[in-house]
C-alpha positions as CSV (number, residue, x, y, z in Angstrom):
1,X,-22.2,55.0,153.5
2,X,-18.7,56.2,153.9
3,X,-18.5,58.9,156.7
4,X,-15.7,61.3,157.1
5,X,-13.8,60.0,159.5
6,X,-13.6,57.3,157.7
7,X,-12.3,58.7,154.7
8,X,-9.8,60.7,157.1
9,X,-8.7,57.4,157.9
10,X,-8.7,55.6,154.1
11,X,-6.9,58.3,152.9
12,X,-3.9,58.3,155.4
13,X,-3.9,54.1,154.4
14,X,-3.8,54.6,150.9
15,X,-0.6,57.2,151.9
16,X,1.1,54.5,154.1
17,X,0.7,51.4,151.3
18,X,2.2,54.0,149.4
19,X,5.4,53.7,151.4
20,X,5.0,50.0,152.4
21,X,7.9,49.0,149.6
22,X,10.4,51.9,150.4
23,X,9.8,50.7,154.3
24,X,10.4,47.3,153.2
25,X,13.3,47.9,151.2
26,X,15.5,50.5,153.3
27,X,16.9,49.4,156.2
28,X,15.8,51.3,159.8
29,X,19.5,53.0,159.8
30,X,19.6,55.8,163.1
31,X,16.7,54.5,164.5
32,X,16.2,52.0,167.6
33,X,16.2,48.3,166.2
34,X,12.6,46.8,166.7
35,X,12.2,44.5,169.9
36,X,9.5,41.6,170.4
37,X,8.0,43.4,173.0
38,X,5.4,46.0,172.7
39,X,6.1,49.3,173.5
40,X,3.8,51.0,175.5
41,X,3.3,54.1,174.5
42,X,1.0,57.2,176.5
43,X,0.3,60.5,173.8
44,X,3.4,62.4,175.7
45,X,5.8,59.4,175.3
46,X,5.1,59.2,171.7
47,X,5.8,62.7,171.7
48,X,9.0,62.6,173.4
49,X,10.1,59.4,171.3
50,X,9.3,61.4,168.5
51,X,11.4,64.7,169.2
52,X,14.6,62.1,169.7
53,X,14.0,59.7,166.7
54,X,12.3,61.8,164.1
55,X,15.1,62.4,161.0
56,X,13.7,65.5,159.9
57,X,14.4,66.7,163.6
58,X,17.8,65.2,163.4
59,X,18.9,66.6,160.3
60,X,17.4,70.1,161.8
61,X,19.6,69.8,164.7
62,X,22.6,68.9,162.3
63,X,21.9,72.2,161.1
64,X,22.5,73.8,164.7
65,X,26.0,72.1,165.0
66,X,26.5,73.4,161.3
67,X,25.6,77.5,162.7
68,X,28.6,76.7,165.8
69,X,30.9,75.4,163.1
70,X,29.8,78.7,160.7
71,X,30.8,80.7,164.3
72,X,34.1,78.9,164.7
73,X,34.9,79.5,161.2
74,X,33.8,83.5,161.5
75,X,36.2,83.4,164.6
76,X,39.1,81.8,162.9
77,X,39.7,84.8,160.2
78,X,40.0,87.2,163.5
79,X,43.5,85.0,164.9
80,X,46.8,84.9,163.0
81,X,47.3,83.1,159.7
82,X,50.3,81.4,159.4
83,X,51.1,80.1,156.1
84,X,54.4,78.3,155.0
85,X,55.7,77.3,151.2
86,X,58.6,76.0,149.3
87,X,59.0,75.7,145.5
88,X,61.7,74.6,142.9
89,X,62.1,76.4,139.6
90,X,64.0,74.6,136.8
91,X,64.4,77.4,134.3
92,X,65.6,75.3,131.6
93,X,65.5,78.2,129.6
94,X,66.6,81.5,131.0
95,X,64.8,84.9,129.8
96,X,67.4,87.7,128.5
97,X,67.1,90.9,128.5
98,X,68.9,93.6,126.3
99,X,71.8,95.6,128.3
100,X,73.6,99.0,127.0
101,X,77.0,98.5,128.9
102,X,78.7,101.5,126.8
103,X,76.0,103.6,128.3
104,X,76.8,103.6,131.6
105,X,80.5,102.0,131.7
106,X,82.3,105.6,131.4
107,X,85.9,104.4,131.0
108,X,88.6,105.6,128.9
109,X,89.1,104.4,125.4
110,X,92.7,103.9,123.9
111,X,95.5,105.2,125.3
112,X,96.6,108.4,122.5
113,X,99.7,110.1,124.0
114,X,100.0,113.4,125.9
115,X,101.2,116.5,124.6
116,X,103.0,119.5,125.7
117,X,101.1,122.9,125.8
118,X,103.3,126.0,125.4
119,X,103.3,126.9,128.8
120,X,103.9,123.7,129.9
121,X,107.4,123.5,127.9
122,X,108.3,126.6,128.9
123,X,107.9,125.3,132.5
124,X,109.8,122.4,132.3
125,X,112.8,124.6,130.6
126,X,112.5,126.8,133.3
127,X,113.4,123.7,135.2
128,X,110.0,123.2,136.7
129,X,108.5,119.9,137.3
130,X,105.3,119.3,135.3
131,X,102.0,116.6,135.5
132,X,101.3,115.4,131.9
133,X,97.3,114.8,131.2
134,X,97.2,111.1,129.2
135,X,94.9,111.3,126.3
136,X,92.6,108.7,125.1
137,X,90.3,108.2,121.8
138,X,86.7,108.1,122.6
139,X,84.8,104.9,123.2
140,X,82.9,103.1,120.9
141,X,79.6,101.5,121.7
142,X,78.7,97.8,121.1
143,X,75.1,98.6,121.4
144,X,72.6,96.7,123.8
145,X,73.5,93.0,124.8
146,X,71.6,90.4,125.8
147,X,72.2,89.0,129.2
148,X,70.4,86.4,131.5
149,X,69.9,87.5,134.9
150,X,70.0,84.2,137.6
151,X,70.8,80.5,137.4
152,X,69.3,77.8,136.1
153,X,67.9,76.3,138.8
154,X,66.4,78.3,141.9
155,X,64.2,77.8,144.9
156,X,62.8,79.5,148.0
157,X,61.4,78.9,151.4
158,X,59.5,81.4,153.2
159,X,56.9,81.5,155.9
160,X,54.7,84.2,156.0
161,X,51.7,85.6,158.8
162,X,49.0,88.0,159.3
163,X,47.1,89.7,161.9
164,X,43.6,91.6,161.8
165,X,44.1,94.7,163.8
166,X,41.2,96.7,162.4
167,X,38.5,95.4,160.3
168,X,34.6,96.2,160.8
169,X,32.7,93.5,159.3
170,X,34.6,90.9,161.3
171,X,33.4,92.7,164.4
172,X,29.7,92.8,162.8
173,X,30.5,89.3,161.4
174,X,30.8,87.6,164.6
175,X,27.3,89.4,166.0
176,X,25.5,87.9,162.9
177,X,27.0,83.9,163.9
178,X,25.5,84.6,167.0
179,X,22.0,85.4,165.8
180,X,22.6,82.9,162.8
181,X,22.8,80.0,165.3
182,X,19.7,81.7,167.4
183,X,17.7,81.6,164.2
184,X,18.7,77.7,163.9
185,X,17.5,76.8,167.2
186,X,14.4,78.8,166.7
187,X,13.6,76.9,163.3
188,X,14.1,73.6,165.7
189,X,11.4,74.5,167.6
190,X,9.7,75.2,164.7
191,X,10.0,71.5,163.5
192,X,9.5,70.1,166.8
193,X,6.1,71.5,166.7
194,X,5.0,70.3,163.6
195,X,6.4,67.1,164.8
196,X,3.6,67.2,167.9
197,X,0.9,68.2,166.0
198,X,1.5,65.2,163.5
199,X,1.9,62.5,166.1
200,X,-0.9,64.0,168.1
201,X,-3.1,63.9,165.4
202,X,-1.9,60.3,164.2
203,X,-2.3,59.4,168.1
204,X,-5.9,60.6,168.3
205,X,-6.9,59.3,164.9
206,X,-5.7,55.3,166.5
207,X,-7.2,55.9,169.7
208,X,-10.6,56.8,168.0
209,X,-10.5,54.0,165.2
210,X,-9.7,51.7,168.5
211,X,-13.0,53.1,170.5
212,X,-14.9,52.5,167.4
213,X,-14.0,48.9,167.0
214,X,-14.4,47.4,170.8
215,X,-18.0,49.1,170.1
216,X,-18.4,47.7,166.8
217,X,-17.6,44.1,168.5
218,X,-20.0,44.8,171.3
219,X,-22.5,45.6,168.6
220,X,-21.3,42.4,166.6
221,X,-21.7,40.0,170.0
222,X,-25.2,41.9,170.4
223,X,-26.6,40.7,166.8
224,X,-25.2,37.3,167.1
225,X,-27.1,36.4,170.3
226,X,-29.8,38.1,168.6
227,X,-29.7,35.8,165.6
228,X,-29.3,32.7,167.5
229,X,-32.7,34.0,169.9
230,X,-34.2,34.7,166.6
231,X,-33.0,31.1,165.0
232,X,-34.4,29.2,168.0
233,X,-37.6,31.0,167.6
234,X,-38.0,30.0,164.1
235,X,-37.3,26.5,165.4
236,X,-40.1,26.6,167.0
237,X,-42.4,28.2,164.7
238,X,-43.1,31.5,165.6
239,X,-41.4,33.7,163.4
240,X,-40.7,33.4,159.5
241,X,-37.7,32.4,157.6
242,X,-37.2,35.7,156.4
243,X,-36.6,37.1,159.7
244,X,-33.5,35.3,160.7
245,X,-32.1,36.3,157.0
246,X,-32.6,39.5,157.6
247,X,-30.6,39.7,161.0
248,X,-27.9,37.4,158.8
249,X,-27.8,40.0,156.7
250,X,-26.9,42.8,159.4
251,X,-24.8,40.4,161.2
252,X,-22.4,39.5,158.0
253,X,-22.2,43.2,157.1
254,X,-21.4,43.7,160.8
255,X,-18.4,41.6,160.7
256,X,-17.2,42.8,157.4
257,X,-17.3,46.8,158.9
258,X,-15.2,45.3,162.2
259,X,-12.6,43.8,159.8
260,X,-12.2,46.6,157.8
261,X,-12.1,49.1,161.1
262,X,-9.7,46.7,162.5
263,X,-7.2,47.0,159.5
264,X,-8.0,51.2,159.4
265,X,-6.2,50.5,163.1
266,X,-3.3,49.0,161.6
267,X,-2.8,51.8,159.3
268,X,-3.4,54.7,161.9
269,X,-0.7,52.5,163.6
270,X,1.2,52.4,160.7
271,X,1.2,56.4,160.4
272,X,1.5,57.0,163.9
273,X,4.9,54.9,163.9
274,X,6.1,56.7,160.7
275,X,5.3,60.1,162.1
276,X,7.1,59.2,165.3
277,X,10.2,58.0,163.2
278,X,9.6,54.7,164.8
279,X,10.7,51.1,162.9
280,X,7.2,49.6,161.5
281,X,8.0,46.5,162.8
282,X,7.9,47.3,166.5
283,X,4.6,46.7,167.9
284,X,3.2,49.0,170.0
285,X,0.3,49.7,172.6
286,X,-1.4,52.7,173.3
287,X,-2.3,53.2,177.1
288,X,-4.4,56.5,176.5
289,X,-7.7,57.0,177.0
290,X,-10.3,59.6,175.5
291,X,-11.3,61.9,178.2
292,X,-14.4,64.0,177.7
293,X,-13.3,65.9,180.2
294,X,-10.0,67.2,178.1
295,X,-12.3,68.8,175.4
296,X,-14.3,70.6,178.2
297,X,-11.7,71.7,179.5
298,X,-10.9,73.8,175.9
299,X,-14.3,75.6,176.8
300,X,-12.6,77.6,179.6
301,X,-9.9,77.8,177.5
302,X,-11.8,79.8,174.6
303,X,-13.2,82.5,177.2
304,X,-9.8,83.8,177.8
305,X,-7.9,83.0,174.9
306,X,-8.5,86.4,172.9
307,X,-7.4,88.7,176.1
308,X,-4.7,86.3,177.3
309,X,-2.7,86.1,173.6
310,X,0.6,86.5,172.9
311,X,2.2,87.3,169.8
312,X,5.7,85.9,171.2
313,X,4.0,82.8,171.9
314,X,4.0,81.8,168.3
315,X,8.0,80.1,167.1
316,X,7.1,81.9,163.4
317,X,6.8,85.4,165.4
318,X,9.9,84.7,167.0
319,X,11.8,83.5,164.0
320,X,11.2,86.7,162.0
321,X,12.2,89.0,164.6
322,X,15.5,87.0,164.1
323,X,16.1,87.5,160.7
324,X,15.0,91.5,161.2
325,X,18.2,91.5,163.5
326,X,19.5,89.8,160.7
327,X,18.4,92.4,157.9
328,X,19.7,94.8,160.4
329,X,23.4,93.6,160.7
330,X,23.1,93.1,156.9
331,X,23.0,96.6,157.0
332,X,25.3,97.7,159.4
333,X,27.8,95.2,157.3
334,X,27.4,96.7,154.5
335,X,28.2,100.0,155.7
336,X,31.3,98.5,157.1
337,X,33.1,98.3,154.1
338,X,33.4,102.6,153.9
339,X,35.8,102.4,156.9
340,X,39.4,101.2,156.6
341,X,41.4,97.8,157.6
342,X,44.3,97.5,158.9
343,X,46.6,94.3,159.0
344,X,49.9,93.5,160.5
345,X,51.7,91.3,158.1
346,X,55.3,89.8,158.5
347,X,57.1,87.2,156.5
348,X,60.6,85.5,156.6
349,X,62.6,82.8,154.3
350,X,65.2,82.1,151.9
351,X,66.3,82.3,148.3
352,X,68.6,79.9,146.4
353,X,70.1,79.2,142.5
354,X,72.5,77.2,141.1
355,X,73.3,75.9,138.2
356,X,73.1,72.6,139.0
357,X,70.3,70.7,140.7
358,X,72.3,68.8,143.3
359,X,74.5,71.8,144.0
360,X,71.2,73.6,144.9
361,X,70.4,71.6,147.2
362,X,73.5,71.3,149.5
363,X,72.4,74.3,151.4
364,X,75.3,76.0,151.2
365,X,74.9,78.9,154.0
366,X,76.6,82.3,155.2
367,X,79.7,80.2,156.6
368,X,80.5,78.3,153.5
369,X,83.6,79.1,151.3
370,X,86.6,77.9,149.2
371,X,90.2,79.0,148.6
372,X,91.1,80.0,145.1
373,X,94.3,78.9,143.6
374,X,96.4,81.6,145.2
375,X,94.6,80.1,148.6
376,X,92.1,83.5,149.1
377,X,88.8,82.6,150.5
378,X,85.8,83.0,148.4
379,X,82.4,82.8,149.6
380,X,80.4,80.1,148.0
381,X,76.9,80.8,149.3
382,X,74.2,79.7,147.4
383,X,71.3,80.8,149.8
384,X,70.5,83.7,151.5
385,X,68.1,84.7,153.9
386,X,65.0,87.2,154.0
387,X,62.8,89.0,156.3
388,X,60.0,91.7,156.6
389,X,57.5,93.0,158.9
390,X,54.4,95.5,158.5
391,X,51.7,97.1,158.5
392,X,49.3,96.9,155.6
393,X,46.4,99.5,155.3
394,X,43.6,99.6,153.2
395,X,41.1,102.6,153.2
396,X,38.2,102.4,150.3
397,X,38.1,105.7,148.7
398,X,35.4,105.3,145.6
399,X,33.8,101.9,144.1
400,X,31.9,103.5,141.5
401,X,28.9,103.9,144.0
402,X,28.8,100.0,144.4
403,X,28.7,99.9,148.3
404,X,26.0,102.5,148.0
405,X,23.4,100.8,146.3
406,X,24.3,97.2,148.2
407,X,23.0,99.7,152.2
408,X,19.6,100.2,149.8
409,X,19.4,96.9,149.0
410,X,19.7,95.9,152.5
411,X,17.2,98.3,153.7
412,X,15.2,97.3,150.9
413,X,15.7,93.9,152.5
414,X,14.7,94.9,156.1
415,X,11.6,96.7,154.9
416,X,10.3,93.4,153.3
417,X,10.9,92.1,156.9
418,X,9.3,94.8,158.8
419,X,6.4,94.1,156.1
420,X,6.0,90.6,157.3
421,X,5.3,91.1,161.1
422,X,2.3,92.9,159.8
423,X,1.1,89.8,157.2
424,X,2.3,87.4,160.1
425,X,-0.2,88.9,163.3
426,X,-2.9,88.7,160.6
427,X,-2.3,85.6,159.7
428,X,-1.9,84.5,163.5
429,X,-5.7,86.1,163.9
430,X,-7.1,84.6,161.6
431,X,-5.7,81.2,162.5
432,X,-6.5,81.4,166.2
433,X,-10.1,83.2,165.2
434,X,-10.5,79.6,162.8
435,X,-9.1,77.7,165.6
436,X,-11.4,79.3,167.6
437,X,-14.3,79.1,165.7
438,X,-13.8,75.1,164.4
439,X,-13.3,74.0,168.0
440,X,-16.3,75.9,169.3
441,X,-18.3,73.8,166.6
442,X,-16.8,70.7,166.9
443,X,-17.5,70.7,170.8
444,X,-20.6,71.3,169.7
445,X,-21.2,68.7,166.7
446,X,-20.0,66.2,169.5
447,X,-22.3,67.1,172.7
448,X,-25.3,66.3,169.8
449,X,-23.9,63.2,168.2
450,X,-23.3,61.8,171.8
451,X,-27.2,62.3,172.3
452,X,-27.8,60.9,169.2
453,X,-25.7,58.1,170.3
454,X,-27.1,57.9,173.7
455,X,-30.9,57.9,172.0
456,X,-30.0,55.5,169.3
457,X,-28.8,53.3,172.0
458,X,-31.6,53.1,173.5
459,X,-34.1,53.1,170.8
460,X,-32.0,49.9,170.0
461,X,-32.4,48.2,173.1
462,X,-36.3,48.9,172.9
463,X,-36.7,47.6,169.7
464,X,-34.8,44.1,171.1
465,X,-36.9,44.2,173.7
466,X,-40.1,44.4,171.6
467,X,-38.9,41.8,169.0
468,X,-38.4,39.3,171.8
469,X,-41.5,40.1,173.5
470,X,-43.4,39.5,170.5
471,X,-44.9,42.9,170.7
472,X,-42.4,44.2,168.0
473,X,-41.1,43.6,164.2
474,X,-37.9,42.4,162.8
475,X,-37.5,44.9,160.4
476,X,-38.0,47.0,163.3
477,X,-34.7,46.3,165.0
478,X,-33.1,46.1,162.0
479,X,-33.5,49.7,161.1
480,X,-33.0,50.4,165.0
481,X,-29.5,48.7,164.9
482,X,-28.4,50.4,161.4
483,X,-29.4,54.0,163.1
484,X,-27.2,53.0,165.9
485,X,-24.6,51.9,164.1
486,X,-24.6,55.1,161.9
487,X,-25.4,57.5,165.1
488,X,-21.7,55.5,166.3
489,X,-19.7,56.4,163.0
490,X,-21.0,60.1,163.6
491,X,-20.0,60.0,167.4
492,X,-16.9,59.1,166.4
493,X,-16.0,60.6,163.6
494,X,-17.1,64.4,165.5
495,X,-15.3,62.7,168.3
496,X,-12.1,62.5,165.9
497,X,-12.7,66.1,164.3
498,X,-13.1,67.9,168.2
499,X,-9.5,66.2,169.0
500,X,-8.1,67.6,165.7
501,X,-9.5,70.8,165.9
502,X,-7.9,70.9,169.7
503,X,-4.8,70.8,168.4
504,X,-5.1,73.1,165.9
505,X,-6.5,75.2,168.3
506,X,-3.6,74.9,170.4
507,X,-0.8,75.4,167.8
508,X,-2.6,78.9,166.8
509,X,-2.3,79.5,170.3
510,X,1.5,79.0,170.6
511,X,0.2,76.3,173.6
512,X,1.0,73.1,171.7
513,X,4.5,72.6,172.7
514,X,7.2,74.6,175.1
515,X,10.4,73.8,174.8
516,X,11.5,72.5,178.1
């Protein structure tokens, strides 16, 4: 008859062959290598090992670097940015443009002569000395030409930087890193104590499955000196044939139930190393013991635990107040982008063309000339310089209402939040009221399967007793023995569900682990 521990315990087995090839296949990288030697391991040193080695840990705690490096990245758009570039054009095709020239050239056309106005000649007979006016025929326009501006080849140089001087949602930016990488750490903690109640519960489940099987041998070592009274006897005449089959009958089935406990140990192990994040081929040795007196000690513990209970004691509780100061920046970011930035921008390099690419690239500066053939300097620069400093303001007038309805989707957002605390302390009652009530019964299950245990026991020994006497049956201390045996699977398997329930207990508590 299958009990349910040991279906807990079947169950987890089938889970672990399930991984058996992956173990065998990937190789035990960021873990310690397995030694020869046993590890010895208490229920806190599993847990510690288990908070270092454990990849979904490590990868959690990658994500904590990645929040300082989000942080260092916010911080970086708040110092100058300093850019530099360089590019070389090759317009291999220059664009033109159409140019009026007549329009705007104003000069005088053809030269036509001056004439003599009345006055004038009677001036200049008068002997007075007179200014002639030239004349000139009126210009004709040649209509727009096209002209290319530039050379063919061109290039600049420039280096150019910025400076935040005003800008809200940087300011709110950086708040919302900090609590960003709080919220990180807090989800660590979260993982850490899932981490402790798996390895608890895997550490519990071993030690139990070990209890059962030293008993299970004791009970094994009990029948075999039994059978061998009880083959002697028939020897000697005094008991029948069917008698000794009978007690090889409980004896064999004995044996079989040890083997099979003692391979439900090697898959507990098997979990409990897995859940650890330890390499399945170290070996390991559990030096705890069950103590009684730790599960009667969670009777005190249930008088005071409704008056004594703190939501803040639970990581969830904690990590949704987080993102509420979250939801809250969200907001206050949002309503950032009404007010203006300001930026101090400056920027200097240079500009060249030539027509050639090699004489492009001489360089050719302020100081550079040649003499022309009547040996007058010309200037024969080919680059020249640029510079310009800043200030650059930006101030949002209208988007069309698009900021407006981004703030009510944030407090949208925070509402949902504010909604949760309320679905979170239920859900935190009614966990610690089931924690509550499941440890209070599995306390209880145990204290009667133990007197079961303790009365099997001894209806057991009785029933030897008898049987060797004479004074009693065979059958009689076969059905004695398979009470006791099943009064043991029910010890233990209560035994198993108490430690569980302890834990679960615990967690609803928020008692299971504090981060030192």
């Amino acid at each position: 008859m299958r009990t349910r521990f040991r279906i807990l315990l079947v169950a987890a087995g089938a889970g672990l062959l399930s991984l058996q090839p992956a173990l065998a296949q990937t190789p035990a990288t960021g873990q310690p290598v397995a030694s020869s030697a046993p590890m010895s391991l208490t229920l806190q040193q599993a847990i510690d090992y288990a908070l270092q080695n454990k990849s979904t840990l490590q990868s959690q705690r990658i994500n904590e670097q990645v929040a300082r490096a989000r942080i260092g990245e916010i911080k970086a758009t708040g110092l100058p940015q300093i850019n530099a570039n360089a590019a070389l054009t090759d317009n291999f095709k220059l664009q033109r443009s159409l140019v009026d020239f007549g329009a705007f050239a104003g000069g005088p056309g053809t030269l036509d002569g001056a004439r003599l106005t009345p006055q004038q000649l009677a001036s200049v007979n008068a002997g007075q000395e007179v200014v002639l006016a030239p004349a000139y025929t009126p210009v004709e326009s040649a209509g727009p030409q096209p002209l290319a501006f530039g050379l063919r080849f061109a290039g600049n140089t420039s280096a150019s930087a910025s400076q935040q001087l005003f800008n809200g949602s940087y300011l709110l930016g950086l708040k919302a890193a900090k609590v960003y990488e709080q919220l990180s750490v807090k989800q660590t903690v979260q993982t850490e104590i899932e981490v402790v109640e798996q390895v608890s519960k895997a550490y519990y489940s071993t030690l139990v499955a070990r209890e059962r099987l030293t008993l299970l041998n004791r009970n094994v070592q009990r029948l075999d000196t039994l059978l061998f009274q009880t083959q002697q006897t028939f020897k000697q005449g005094f008991v029948e044939k069917l008698d000794v089959d009978r007690l090889q009958v409980q004896v064999n089935n004995l044996k079989i139930e040890a083997q099979n406990a003692q391979r439900l140990i090697d898959l507990s192990l098997a979990l409990l190393k897995f859940q650890m994040g330890l390499d399945q081929r170290q070996g390991v040795e559990l030096t705890g013991a069950l103590d009684a007196a730790v599960l009667d000690a969670e009777r005190d513990k249930l008088k005071s635990a409704g008056s004594e209970f703190d939501y803040n004691n639970r990581i969830e509780y904690s990590v949704l107040e987080t993102q509420r100061d979250l939801a809250v920046l969200d907001i206050r970011n949002r309503r950032a982008g009404y007010l203006p930035t300001l930026n101090l921008t400056a920027a200097y390099g240079f500009l060249g063309s030539a027509p050639k690419l090699g004489e492009l690239l001489e360089f050719r500066g302020p100081n550079s000339t040649y003499l022309s053939p009547s040996g007058r300097p010309i200037l024969n620069q080919n680059w020249f310089g640029f510079g310009n400093v800043g200030l650059a303001l930006n101030i949002p007038i209208f988007d069309g209402f698009r900021k407006r309805y981004s703030i009510q989707q944030g407090r949208l957002a925070l509402e949902q939040v504010n909604k949760g605390f309320t679905t979170l302390q239920q859900s935190i009652d009614l966990e610690r009221r089931q924690g509550e009530t499941t440890l209070q019964n599995s306390l209880d299950v145990l204290a009667n399967q133990k007197a079961n245990l303790d009365l099997a026991t001894d209806v057991a020994r009785v029933a030897k007793i008898k049987f060797q006497e004479g004074v009693g049956s065979n059958l009689e201390v076969i059905t004695a023995e398979t009470d006791l045996r099943q009064a043991q699977t029910n010890y233990y398997s209560s035994l198993y569900d108490a430690l569980v329930a302890k834990v679960d207990f615990d967690k609803a508590a928020g008692t299971l682990y504090q981060k030192k």
